[in-house]
C-alpha positions as CSV (number, residue, x, y, z in Angstrom):
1,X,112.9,103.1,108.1
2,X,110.9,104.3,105.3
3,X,110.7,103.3,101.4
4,X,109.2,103.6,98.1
5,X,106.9,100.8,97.4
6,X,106.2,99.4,93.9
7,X,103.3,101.0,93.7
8,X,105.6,104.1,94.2
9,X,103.8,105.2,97.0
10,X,106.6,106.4,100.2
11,X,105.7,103.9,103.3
12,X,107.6,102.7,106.3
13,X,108.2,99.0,106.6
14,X,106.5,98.6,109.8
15,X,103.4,99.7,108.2
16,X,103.3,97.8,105.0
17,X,102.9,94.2,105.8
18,X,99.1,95.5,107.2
19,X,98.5,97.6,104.6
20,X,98.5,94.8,102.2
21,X,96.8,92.4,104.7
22,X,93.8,94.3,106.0
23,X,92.2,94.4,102.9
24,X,88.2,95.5,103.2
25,X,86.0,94.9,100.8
26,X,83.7,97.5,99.2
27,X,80.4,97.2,96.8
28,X,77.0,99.2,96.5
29,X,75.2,96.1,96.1
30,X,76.6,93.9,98.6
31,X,73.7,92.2,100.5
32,X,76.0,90.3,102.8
33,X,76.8,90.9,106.6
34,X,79.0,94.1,105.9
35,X,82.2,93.0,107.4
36,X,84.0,93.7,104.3
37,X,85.9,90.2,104.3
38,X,84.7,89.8,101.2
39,X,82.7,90.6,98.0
40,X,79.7,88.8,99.4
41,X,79.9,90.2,103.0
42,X,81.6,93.7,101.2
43,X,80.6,96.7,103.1
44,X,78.3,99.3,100.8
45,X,79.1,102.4,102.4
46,X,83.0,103.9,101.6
47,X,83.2,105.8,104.9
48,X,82.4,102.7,106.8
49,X,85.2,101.0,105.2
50,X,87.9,103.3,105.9
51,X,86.5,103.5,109.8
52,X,87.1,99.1,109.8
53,X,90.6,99.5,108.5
54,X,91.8,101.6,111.9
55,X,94.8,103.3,110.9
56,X,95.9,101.0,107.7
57,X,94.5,99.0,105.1
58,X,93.7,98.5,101.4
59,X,89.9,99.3,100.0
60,X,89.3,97.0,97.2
61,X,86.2,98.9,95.2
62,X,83.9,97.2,92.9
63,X,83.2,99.5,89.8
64,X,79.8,101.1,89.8
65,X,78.6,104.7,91.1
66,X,78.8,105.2,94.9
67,X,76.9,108.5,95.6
68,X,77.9,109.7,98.9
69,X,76.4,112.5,101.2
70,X,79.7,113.3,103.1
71,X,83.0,113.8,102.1
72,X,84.9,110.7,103.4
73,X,87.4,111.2,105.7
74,X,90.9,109.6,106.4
75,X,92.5,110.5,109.8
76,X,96.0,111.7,110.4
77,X,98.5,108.9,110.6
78,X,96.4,106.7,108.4
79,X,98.5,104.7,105.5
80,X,95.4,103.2,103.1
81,X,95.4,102.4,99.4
82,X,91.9,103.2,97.6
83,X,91.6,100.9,94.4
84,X,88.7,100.7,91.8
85,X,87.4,98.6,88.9
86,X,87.2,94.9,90.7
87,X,84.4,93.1,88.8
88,X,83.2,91.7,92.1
89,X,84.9,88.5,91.2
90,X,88.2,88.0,93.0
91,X,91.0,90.1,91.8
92,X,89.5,90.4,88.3
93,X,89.0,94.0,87.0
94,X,86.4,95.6,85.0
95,X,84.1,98.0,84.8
96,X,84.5,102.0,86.5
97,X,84.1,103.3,90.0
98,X,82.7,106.0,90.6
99,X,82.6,108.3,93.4
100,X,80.4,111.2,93.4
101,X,78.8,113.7,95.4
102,X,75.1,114.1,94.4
103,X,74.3,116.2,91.1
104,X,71.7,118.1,93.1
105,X,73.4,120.8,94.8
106,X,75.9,120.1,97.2
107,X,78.6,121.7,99.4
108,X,81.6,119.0,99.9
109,X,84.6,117.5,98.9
110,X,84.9,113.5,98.0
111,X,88.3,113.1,100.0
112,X,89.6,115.2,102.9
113,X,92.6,113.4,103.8
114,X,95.1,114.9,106.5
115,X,99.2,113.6,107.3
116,X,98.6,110.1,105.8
117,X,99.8,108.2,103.3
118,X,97.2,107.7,100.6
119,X,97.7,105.1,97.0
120,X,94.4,106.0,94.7
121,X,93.8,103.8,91.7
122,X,91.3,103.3,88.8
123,X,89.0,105.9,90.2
124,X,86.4,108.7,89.0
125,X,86.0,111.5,91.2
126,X,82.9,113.6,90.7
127,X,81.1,116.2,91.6
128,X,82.9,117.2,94.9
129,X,82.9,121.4,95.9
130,X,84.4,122.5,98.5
131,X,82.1,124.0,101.1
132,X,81.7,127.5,101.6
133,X,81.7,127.2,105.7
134,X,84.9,127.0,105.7
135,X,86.2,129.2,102.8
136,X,89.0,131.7,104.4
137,X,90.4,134.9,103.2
138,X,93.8,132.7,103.7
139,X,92.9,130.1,101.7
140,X,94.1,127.5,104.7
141,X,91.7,125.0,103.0
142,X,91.0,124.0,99.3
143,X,90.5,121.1,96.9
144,X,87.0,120.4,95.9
145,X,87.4,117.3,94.5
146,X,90.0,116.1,97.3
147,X,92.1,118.3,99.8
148,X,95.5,116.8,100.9
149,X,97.2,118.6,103.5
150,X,100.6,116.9,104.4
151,X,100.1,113.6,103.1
152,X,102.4,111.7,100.6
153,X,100.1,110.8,98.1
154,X,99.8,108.9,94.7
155,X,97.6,109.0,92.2
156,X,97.5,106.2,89.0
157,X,94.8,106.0,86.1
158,X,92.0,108.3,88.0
159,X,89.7,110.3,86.6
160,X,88.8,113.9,88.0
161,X,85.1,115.3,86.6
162,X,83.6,118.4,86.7
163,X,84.8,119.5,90.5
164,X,84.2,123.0,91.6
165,X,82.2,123.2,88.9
166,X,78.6,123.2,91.2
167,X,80.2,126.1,92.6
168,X,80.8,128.0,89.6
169,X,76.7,127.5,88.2
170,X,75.4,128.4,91.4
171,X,76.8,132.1,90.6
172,X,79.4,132.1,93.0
173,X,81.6,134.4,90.5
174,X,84.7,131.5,91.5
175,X,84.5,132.6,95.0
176,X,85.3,129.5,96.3
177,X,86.8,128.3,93.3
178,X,89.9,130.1,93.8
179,X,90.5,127.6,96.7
180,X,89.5,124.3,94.7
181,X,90.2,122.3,91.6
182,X,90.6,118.4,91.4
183,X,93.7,118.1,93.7
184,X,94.2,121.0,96.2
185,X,97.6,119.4,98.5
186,X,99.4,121.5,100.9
187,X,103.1,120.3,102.0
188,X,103.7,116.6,101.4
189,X,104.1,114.6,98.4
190,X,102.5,114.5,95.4
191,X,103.0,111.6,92.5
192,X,100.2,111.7,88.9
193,X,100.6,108.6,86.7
194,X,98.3,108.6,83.6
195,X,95.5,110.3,85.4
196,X,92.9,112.4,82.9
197,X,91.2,115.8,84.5
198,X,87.9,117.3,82.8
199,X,85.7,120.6,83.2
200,X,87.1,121.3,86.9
201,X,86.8,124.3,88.1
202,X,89.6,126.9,89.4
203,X,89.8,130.5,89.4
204,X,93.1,132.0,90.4
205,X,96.8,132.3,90.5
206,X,97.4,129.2,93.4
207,X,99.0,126.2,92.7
208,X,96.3,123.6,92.2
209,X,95.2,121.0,90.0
């Protein structure tokens, strides 16, 4: 039996009660055992984080600027909650996260997220493009800052920065842009409270953000 959470995000009951409970712990300057049980023993890498949870759990992100090398991944059938600007103090909140691919040129998204539930809040996502390995004449894959494909997603108080837009300088004439944006999300749900989008980059008639 499925329902709509406060958060507004769609989630089956048997699911919830861990979502909530396996929380994991996340901060680039952590210098504990990495177990993510807390802010002291927080794990430092994002990917690493999601892997812990299995298939369900709530990332609690200390604000700062997490560079990553890979887009991070969330398996099909996950149900996880992604949540930014803890001051590293308990619950208290301040500050941004950040999550950005490198400035230096690079080919891939932040999120690639496939038939999960997903809750993002208080984030900035930078930087992502989408790689052109797996640009198609069918455009079966886009989003270059993330790509949703049948998820029921939610996004609250985010921040979307110059994605795509690597593509674009690199004289690509919007080749792959036409398969990108912030948000590219194929069947599913889709949900935008109070989220702000800057100097990403589209070209093209689809239906993307």
């Amino acid at each position: 039996i499925c329902a709509i959470a406060y958060s507004h995000l769609a989630y089956c009951e048997e699911s919830e009660s861990e979502v909530l409970t396996n929380v994991k712990y996340v901060s680039f300057d952590a210098t504990g055992n990495s177990t993510g049980a807390d802010w002291e023993n927080a794990f430092t890498n994002i990917q690493e984080a999601i892997d812990a949870c299995g298939d369900a759990g709530t990332l609690k992100i200390k604000s700062g600027t997490y560079i990553i090398s890979n887009e991070l991944t969330v398996a099909s059938g996950g149900d996880f909650r992604f949540i930014g600007g803890y001051s590293g103090n308990g619950d208290e909140r301040s500050g941004e996260t950040v999550i950005s691919a490198d400035t230096a040129y690079t080919e891939h998204r932040i999120f690639s997220v496939t038939s999960s539930d997903v809750y993002f809040e208080a984030l900035t996502i930078a930087n992502g493009n989408m790689p052109s390995s797996i640009y198609t004449t069918t455009q079966a894959d886009y989003g270059q800052g993330i790509a949703l494909k049948s998820c029921n997603s939610v996004f609250t108080n985010c921040f979307f920065y110059r994605n795509g837009e690597r593509n674009k300088e690199s004289g690509n004439d919007g080749k792959y842009q036409v398969n990108g944006g912030a948000i590219g999300a194929q069947y599913g749900t889709l949900l935008i409270y109070n989220c702000r989008f800057s100097e990403n980059a589209i070209k093209g008639d689809n239906k993307k953000i």
